[in-house]
Each structure stands twice: as C-alpha cells, then as structure tokens.
TIKE-126334 format. One record per residue (C-alpha): x, y, z. Coordinates in steps of 0.25 Angstrom, whole numbers, plus 2048, in hexadecimal, padded with zeros to 3 digits. Example, Ala and Ser with C-alpha at 12.3 -4.5 7.8 and 13.67 -1.06 7.14 Angstrom:
[[831, 7EE, 81F]]
[[837, 7FC, 81D]]
This chain:
[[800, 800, 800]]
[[805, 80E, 7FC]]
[[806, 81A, 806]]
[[802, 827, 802]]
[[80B, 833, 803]]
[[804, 840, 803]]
[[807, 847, 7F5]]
[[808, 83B, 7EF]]
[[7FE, 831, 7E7]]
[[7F9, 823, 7EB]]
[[7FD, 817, 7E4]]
[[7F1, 818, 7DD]]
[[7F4, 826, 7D8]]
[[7EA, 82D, 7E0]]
[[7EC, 839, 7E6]]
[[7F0, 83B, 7F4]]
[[7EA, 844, 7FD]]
[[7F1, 84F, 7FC]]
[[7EE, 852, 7EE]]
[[7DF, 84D, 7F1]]
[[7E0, 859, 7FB]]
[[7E4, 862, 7F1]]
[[7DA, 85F, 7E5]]
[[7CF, 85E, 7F0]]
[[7D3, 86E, 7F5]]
[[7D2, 872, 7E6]]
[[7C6, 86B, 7E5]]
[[7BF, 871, 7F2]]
[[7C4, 87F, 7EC]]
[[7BE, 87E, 7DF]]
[[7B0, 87A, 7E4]]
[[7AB, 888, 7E5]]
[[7AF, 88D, 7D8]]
[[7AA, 881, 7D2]]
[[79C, 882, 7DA]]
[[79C, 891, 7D6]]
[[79C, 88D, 7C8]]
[[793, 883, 7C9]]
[[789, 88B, 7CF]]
[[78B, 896, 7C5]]
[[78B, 88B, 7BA]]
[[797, 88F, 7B3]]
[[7A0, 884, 7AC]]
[[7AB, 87F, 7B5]]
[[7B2, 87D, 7A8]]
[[7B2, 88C, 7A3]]
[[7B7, 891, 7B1]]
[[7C3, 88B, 7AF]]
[[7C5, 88C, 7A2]]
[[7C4, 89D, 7A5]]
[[7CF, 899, 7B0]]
[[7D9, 893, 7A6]]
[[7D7, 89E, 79E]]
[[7DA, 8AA, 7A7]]
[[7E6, 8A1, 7AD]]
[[7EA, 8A0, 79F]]
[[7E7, 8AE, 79C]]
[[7EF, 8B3, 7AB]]
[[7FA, 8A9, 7A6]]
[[7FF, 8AE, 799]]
[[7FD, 8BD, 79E]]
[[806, 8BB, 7AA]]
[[812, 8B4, 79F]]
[[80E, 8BF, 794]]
[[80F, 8CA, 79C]]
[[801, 8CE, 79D]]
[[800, 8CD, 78D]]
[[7F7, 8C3, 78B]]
[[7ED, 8CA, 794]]
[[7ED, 8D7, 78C]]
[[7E0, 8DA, 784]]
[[7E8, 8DA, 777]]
[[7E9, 8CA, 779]]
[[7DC, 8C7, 77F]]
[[7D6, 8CF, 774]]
[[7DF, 8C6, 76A]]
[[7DB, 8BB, 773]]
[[7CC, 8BB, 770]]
[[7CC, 8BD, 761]]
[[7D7, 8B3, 761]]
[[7CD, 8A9, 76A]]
[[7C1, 8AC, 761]]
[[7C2, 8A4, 754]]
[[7C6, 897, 75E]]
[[7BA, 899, 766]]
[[7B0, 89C, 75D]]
[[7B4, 88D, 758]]
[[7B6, 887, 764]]
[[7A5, 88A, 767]]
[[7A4, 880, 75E]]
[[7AD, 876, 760]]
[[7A5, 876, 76E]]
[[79A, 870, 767]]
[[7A2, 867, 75F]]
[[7A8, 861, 76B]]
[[79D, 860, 772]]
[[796, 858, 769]]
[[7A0, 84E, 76A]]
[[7A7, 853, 75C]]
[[7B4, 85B, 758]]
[[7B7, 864, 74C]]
[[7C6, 864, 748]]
[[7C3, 86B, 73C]]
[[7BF, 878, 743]]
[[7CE, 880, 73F]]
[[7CD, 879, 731]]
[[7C1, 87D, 72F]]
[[7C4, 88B, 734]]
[[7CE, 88E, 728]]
[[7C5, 888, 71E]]
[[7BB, 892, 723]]
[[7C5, 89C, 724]]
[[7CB, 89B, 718]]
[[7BD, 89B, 711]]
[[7B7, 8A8, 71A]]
[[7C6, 8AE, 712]]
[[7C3, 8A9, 704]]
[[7B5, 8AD, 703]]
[[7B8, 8BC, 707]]
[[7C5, 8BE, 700]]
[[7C4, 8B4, 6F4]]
[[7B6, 8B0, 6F0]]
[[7AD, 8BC, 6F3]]
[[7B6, 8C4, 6EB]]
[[7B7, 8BA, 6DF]]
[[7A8, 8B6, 6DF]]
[[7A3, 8C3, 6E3]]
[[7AC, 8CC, 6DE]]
[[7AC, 8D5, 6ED]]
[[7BA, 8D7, 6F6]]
[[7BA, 8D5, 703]]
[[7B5, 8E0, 70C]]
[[7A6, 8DF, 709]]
[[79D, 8E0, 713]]
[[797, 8D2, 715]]
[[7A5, 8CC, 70F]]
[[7A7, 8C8, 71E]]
[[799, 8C3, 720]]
[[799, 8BB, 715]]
[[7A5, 8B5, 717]]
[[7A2, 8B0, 726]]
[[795, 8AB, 722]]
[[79C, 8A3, 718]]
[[7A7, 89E, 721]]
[[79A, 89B, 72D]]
[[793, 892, 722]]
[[79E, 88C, 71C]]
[[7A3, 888, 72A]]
[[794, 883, 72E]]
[[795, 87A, 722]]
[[7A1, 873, 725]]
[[7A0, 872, 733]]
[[790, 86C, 72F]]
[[799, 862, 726]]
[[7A3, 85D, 72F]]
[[798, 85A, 73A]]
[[78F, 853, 72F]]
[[79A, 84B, 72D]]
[[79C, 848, 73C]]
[[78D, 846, 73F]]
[[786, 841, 735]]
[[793, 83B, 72E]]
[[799, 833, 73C]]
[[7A5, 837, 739]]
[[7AB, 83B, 747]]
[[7AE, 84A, 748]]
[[7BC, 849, 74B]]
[[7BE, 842, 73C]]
[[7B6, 84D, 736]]
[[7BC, 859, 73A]]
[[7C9, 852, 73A]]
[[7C7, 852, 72C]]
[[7C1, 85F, 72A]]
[[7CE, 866, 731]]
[[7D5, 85F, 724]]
[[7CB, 864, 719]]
[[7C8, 871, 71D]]
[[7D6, 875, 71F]]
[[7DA, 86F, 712]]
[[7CE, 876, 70A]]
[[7D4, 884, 70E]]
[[7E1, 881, 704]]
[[7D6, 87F, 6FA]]
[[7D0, 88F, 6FB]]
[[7DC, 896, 6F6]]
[[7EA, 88A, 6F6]]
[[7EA, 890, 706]]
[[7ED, 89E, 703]]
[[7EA, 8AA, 70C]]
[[7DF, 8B1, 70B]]
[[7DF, 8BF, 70F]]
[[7DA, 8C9, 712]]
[[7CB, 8C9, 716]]
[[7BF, 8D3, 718]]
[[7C2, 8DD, 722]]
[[7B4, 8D9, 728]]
[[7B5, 8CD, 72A]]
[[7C4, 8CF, 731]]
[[7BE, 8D6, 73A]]
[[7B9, 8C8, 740]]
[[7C6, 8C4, 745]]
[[7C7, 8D0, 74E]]
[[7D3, 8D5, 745]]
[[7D7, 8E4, 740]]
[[7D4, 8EB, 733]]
[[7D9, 8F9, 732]]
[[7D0, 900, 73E]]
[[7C8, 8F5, 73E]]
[[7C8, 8EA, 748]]
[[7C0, 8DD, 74A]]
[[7BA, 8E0, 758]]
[[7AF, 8E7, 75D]]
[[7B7, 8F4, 765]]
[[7B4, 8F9, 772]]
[[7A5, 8FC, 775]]
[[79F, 8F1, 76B]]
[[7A7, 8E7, 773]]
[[7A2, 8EE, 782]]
[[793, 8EE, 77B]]
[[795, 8DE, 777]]
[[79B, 8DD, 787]]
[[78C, 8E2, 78A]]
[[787, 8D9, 783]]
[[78D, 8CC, 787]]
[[78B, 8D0, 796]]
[[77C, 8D3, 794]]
[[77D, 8C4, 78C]]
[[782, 8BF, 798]]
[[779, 8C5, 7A2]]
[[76D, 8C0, 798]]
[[772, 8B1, 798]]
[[774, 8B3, 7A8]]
[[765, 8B9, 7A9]]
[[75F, 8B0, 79D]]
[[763, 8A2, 7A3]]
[[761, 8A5, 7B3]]
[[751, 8A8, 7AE]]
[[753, 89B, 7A6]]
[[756, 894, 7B2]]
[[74D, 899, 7BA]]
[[741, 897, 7AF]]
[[744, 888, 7AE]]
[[748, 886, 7BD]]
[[757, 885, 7BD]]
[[75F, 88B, 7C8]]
[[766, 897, 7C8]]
[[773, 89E, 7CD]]
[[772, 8A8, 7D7]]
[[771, 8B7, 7D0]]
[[77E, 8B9, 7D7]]
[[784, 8AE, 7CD]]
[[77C, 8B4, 7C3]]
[[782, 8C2, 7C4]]
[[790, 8BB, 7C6]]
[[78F, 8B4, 7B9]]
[[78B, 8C0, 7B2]]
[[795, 8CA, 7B8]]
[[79E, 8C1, 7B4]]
[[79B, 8BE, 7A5]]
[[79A, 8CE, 7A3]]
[[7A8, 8D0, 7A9]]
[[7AF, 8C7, 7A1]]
[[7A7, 8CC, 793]]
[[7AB, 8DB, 798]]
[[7B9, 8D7, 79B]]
[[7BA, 8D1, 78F]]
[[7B5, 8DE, 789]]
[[7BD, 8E6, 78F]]
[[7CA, 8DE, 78A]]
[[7C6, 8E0, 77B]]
[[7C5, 8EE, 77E]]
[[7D2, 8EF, 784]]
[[7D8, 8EB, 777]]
[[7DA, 8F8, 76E]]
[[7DC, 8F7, 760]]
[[7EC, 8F8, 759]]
[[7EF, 905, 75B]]
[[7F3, 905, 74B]]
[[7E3, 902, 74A]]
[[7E0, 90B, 753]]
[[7E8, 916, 74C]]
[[7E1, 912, 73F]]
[[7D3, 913, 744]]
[[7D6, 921, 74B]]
[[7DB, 926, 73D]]
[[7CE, 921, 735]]
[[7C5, 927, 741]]
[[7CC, 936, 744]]
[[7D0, 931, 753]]
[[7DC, 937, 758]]
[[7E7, 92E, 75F]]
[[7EA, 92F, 76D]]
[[7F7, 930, 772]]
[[7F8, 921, 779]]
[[7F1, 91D, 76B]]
[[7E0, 919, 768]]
[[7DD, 90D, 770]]
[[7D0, 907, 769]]
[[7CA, 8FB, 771]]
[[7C8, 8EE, 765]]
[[7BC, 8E7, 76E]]
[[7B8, 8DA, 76C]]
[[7BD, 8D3, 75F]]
[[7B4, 8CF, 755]]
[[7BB, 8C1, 755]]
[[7B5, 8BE, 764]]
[[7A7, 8C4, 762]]
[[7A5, 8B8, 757]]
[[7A9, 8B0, 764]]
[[7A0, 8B4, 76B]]
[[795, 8B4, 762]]
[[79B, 8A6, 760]]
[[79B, 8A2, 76E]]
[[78C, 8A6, 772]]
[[786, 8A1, 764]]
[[78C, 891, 767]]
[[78A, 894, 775]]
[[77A, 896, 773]]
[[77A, 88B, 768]]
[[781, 882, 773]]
[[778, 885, 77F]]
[[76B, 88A, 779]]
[[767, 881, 76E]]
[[764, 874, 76B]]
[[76F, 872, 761]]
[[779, 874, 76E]]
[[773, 86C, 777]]
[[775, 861, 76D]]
[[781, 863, 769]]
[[784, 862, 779]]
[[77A, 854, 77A]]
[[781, 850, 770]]
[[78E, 84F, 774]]
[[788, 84C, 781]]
[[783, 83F, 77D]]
[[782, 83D, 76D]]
[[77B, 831, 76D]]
[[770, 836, 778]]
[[76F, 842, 770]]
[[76A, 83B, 764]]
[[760, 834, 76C]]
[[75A, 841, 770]]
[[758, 844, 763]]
[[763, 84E, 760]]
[[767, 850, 752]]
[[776, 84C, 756]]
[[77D, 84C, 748]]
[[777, 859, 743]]
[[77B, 860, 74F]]
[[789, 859, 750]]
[[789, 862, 740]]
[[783, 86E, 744]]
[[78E, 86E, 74F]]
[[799, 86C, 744]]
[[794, 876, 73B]]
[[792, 880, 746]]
[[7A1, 87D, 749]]
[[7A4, 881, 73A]]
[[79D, 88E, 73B]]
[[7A4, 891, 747]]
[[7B2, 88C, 741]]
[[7AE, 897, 735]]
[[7AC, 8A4, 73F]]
[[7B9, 89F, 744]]
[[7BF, 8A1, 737]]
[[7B9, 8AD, 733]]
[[7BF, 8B3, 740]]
[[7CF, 8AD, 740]]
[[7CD, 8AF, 730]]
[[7C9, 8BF, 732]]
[[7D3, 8C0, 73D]]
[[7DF, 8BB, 733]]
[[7DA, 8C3, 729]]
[[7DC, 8B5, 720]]
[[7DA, 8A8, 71D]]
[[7E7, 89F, 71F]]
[[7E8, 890, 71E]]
[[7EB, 88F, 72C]]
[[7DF, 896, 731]]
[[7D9, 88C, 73D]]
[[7E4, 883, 73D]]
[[7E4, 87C, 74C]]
[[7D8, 882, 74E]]
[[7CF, 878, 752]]
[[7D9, 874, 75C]]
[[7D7, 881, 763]]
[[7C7, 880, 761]]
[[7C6, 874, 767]]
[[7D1, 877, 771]]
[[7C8, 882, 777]]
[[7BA, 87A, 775]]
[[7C1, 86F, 77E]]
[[7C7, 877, 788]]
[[7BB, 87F, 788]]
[[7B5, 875, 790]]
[[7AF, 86B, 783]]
[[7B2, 85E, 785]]
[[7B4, 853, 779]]
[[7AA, 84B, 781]]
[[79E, 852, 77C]]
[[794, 85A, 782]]
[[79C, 863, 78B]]
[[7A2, 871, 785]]
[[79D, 880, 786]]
[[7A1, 88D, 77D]]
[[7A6, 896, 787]]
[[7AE, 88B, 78B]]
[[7B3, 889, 77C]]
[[7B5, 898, 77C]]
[[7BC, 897, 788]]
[[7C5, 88C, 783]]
[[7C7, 894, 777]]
[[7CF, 8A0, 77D]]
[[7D8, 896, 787]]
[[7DC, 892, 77D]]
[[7DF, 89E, 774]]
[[7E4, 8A4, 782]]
[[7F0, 899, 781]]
[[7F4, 89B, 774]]
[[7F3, 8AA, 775]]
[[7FA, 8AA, 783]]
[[807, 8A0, 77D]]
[[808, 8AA, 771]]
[[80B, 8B5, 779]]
[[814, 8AC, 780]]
[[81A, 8A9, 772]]
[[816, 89A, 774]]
[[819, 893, 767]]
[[80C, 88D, 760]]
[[810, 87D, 763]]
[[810, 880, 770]]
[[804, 887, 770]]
[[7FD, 87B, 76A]]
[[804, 872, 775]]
[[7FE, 87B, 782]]
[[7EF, 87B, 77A]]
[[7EF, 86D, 777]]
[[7F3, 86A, 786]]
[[7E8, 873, 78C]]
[[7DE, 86C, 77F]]
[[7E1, 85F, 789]]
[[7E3, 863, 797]]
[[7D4, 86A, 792]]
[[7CE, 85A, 78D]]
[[7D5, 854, 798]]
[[7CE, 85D, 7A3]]
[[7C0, 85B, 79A]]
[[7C3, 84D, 79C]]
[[7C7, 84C, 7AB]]
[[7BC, 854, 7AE]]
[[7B0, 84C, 7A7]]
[[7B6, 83F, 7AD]]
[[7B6, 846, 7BA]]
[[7A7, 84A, 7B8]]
[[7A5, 83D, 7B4]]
C-alpha cells in the first residue's frame, strides 16, 4: 500500500488533498459570480470570452507600450474584424446544424473577384457606362449577394439532398472556386473600382472617407441603446404575459446600464480617431476652413465596414431566435433524426442554411474587396480557418446545437485581437498561425471538457 505525501499524487493518480483544497477554494470563489450570472441569465460562455479578450487587450498594451490600445488600432481593429465576423454568423449556423463550410474563403474570392469584373470590365463593355455611376455599386453588391446565394444553395443541395457529407462538398468547393477566378482575366489584378462602392471597406477617397463622422455615429449610439432598452422592456412583458419569472428591476437597470455603456464607449473610440491630417487639409481646402495651429482634427466615426456588422449580426441573430427556420436549424443539430419526426423539413433548411452562408461570404467580399480597392487572387485565402476559428471559440460546438452570434462576433475580434497585437509585436506570420491554431484547440478541448463534465 502506498503513503500519501501531501503535494504529491496517489498511485492512482489522483490528487491529493492539497491541490483538492486549492480547486475547492477556486470553486467556492466562483460561485457567486456564477449564481449572479445565472440569475441574470447571461451565458457563462461570453463572460469569459470578454475576460480573455480584455486580458488579451491589457497584454499587448502593456508589451507595445500603450499602442495597441490607441484609438487609431481599435479603430483598425473593428474594420479589420468586420469582414470575418460577418462570416463567422453564418458558420454558426453551419456548425450548429452539425455541418461545416470549408469553401467559405474560396468562395470569398470567387465573389470578390466577380463584384471587381462586373464593375470595372462587363458593365463598361456590355453597357457601354464607367465606373462612377450612381447605382454601379448597388448593382454590383446585388450581383455578388445572389451570386453568393446560389452557390451556397448548390453546395447545400448537394449535401442535403445529394448525401454527400459537407466536409466533402466544400472541401471541394475550396478547390473549384479558387480555381475559377484564374478563368475571369488569367489572375490578373483588377483595379480600380467605384468610388461608392470603396467607401464599404471603410477606406479614404480624396475627402471622403467610409464612415459615418461624428454626430451620425452618437445618433446611431442612440439608437442601439434605446434598442436595448426595447429588447429589456419587450421580453420582461413577455415573460410576464406567458407567466415566466422575472429578474429584479435592479438586474434590469444593470443590464441596461450596462449595454449602453459599452455602445457609447465604443462610440466614443471611433470619434477619437481624426481623419490623416493630409485629408484633413484637403477637406478644409474644398470647404473654406482655416487650419488651426495644432492642425484640423475631424472625428471618422464609425466605419462603414462595422455598421454592415452589425446589421449583419442583428438580422442572423432574429433569424436565429425568432423564426422558425432558427429553431430548426438548432432542433436539427440537436437531434437530426428527431427532428425529421417532428416534421421539420431538415434538408431544405440544411440548403437554406448554405445558401445563407453564400450571401454572407458575398457581403464579405464586397467589404475586403472595396477595402483593397482590388481584386487579387489571393483575396480569402485561409479565410475559412479564421471564420470557423472564431465560430468555434465563440462558444459553437462541432457537436451540433449549441452556438450563439454574439459569441461568434465575439470570437471574431479574439482572434483578430491576436494577430493585430503579434503584428505590432512584429511577429512573423507562421508563428501567427501556430498561436491561432493553438487557441483554435485549447477552445474544442474546453467545449469538449465542458460537455462531458455537464454530462
């Protein structure tokens, strides 16, 4: 018989009672955050995931010298987050319905490189107008949204009504799409494009810039706080009409204080950012202002880039929680076969959920390829790694049935957060790759250790 020592493990590798003393503390310290939390129904999941990402935010501040935190590169930051986000909404879907979509970054440069060649090659040719038309820019995102619907629809026809499995599909689709955008033009750039339709990757043109400027930005602040304040309202009368408990008012007010806080901040961050002072310069020229002394300082506002986010983000999210077609796509990855027996129509909405994953991967283009100002045959390439990076760390697990949009937003600028924090560490790029795919399996491995330990 063995003798334990304290500090030390059993023969049969359990822990002593030292260490059992130690998780037992951390436990007994936790619980009233996690009974807070739970009485304020707010996911465990996303608490910590807004944990890692101010430690990952306070981190590279502290090693940059206080640059990362600057408004200049949170401003960068959320332009730069936007086009993987807006994707990543999607992949939630796709992964919860027990599905994957490899092709999302192939499929990005098809799209990208078509949204380029409609408005700079086939519109001129066939319709004998330039660029700079006033529905050029229109015309051309509708293109690239249908276009993008279409093959997402065929991919997930396949899959469904096909029984190929999805990994095979879009496996395949990563291959075809890339290779059909050295069919267009041999892989030659195309450039430049409409000045309008630049403006959607938040970029500069001359004076103009792709964001909102000061007091648009503080009125659309207003307005997602009084949205918050509606949703708080709308779903305590809910509750109360169907007979569901409530939280306190005092949560309610918390929750409230809380969400407007972090749009304003937010806000006010955008603001803080002034346009170049070359630009600035420029735009007092064109409008009579004099100069200042210490230069014009001109807020940007909110980029153009992360207000197709968030239009993004609450459209998925009321298609994911409101309607029918969500709660299916969530039974479904649930329990398929269940699913079937209730009488959902599981393979078409396994195709609607692909072919809404086109149209996303398409507004995803139109925003990287307006923020280039080009198409390039690189455009998306490792792409879907990031999207389905962020889905997954977001809190979407490959299990099926569990995943939320904010989370996958939220996922989206961790990881954006690293790379942009190891590039102003001058971090070469295989390295970058080697910290994201380690954070891509420390997030499955704590999925996993948590479903088996709910289990």
């Amino acid at each position: 018989m063995g003798v334990s020592v304290p500090g030390e493990a059993t023969a049969e590798g359990r822990p002593t009672s030292s260490i059992r003393a130690v998780v037992d503390a951390v436990r007994s310290a936790l619980t009233p955050l996690r009974t807070l939390l739970s009485y304020l129904e707010i996911d465990t999941r996303l608490v910590g995931m807004v944990a890692a990402l101010l430690i990952i935010w306070v981190g590279f501040s502290l090693v940059s010298n206080g640059t990362f935190l600057t408004a200049r590169n949170l401003w960068n930051l959320s332009v730069q987050s936007a086009s993987i986000a807006i994707m990543a909404t999607g992949m939630v879907l796709i992964i919860v319905s027990r599905n994957i979509d490899l092709s999302v970054g192939s499929m990005l440069g098809f799209l990208g490189y078509t949204m380029a060649m409609v408005q700079a090659v086939w519109i001129p040719q066939n319709l004998g107008l330039g660029l700079e038309q006033p529905y050029t820019w229109i015309l051309t995102v509708l293109i690239g949204v249908a276009l993008g619907a279409v093959i997402g629809g065929l991919q997930g026809f396949i899959v469904a009504y096909g029984g190929v499995p999805s990994f095979i599909v879009t496996l395949g689709g990563l291959l075809v799409w890339r290779g059909l955008i050295f069919r267009y033009a041999q892989g030659q750039t195309i450039a430049p494009l409409d000045t309008n339709f630049q403006m959607l990757g938040g970029g500069t043109v001359g004076t103009r810039v792709g964001a909102l400027g000061e007091w648009p930005s503080w009125i659309l602040g207003a307005l997602l706080c009084a949205g918050i304040l509606y949703t708080l309202v709308t779903s305590r009368r809910r509750r109360r009409r169907y007979g569901f408990p409530v939280r306190a008012m005092w949560a309610e007010v918390m929750l409230g204080v809380v969400g407007c806080v972090v749009v304003l901040g937010a806000v006010w961050v955008a603001n803080s950012y002034p346009l170049p002072p070359n630009v600035a310069v420029q735009y007092a020229q064109e409008h009579g202002i004099t100069v200042p002394p210490g230069g014009l300082i001109i807020p940007t506002g909110v980029a153009f880039p992360v207000m197709i986010m968030l239009a993004v983000t609450l459209v998925v999210t009321f298609l994911a929680t409101r309607r029918r077609f969500g709660r299916y796509v969530y039974a479904i990855g649930g329990n398929p076969e269940a699913s079937a027996l209730a009488g959902i129509n599981v393979r078409r909405t396994i195709m609607l959920t692909f072919a809404l994953m086109g149209a996303l991967a398409a507004i995803s283009a139109a925003v990287q390829t307006a923020r280039l100002n080009a198409a390039v045959t690189n455009l998306g390439v490792q792409n879907e790694l990031d999207v389905i990076s962020a889905a997954v760390i977001g809190g979407t697990s490959f299990a099926g049935g569990i995943g939320t949009v904010p989370g996958a937003i939220l996922g989206a600028v961790v990881m954006q957060s690293l790379r942009s924090g190891m590039v102003l560490l001058l971090v070469d790029s295989p390295t970058q790759d080697i910290v994201v795919g380690l954070v891509l399996v420390a997030a499955v491995g704590l999925d996993t250790a948590v479903r088996r330990r709910s289990r």
